[in-house]
LUMTIZA-968742 format. One record per residue (C-alpha): x, y, z. Coordinates in steps of 0.02 Angstrom, whole numbers, padded with zeros to 5 digits, always signed. Example, Ala and Ser with C-alpha at 12.3 -4.5 7.8 and 13.67 -1.06 7.14 Angstrom:
+00615-00225+00390+00684-00053+00357
This chain:
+05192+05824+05027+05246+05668+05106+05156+05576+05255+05193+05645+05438+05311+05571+05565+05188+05529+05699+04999+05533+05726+04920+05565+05887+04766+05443+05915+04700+05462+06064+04811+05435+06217+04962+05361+06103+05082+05443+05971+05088+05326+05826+05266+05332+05725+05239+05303+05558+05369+05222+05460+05414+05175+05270+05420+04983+05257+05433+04862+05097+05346+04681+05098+05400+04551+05008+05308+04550+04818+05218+04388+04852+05177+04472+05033+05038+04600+04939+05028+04700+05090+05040+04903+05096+05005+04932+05285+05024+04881+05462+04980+04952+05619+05044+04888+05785+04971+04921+05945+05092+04882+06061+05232+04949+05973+05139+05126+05931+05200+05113+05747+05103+05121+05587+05217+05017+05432+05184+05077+05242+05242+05043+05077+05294+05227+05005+05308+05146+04828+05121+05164+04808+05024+05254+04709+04993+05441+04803+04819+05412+04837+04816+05197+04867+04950+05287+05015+04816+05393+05093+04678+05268+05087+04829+05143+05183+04887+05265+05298+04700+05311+05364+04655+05115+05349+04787+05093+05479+04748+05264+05579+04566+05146+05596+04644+05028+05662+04742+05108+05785+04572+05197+05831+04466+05057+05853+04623+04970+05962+04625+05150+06034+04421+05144+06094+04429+04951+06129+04289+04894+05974+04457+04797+05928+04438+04658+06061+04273+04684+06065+04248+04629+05856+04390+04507+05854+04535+04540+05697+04392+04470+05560+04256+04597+05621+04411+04726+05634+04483+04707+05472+04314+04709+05409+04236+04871+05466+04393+04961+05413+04401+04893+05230+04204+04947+05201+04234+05113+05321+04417+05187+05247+04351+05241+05058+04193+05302+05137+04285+05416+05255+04404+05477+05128+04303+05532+04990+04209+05637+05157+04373+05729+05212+04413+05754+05034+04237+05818+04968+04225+05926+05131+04382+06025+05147+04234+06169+05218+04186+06066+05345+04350+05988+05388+04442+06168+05418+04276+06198+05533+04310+06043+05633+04491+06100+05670+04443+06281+05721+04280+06235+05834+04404+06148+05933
């Protein structure tokens, strides 16, 4: 199963696209704001890609609820490094709760 076109986070639609960085580069992931595109690097391992993709959904959700500006990038990039493994070992150790989440709605 590969990644989806576009996320919806909040108000915006978020394209996501495949991108390479240079080697020396070491990055996997971007999100920009302003833009409404989320940037990854499909040559990684399966699951290094999910824990990217939903480190850069964070971001676009704490742009998304302002905590962003509010943090600064440091505080930002922060929060989402410590938060993104946390959150997905939850959605993957709870696929009960998860599918309850999506019907309650």
């Amino acid at each position: 199963m590969n990644p989806p076109e576009h996320v919806q986070i909040g108000p915006h639609r978020y394209t996501l696209t495949t991108h390479v960085w240079p080697e020396d580069d070491h990055q996997v992931g971007e999100c920009d704001k302003h833009a409404l595109t989320i940037r990854y690097d499909d040559t990684q391992h399966r699951s290094q890609l999910a824990d990217t993709l939903l480190h850069e959904c964070l971001h676009a959700i704490t742009y998304a609820t302002g905590f962003s500006n509010e943090w600064g990038q440091e505080l930002d990039e922060a929060f989402v490094c410590r938060f993104t493994p946390t959150l997905l070992s939850f959605l993957r150790d709870n696929p009960d709760l998860i599918r309850f989440l999506q019907k309650a709605t």
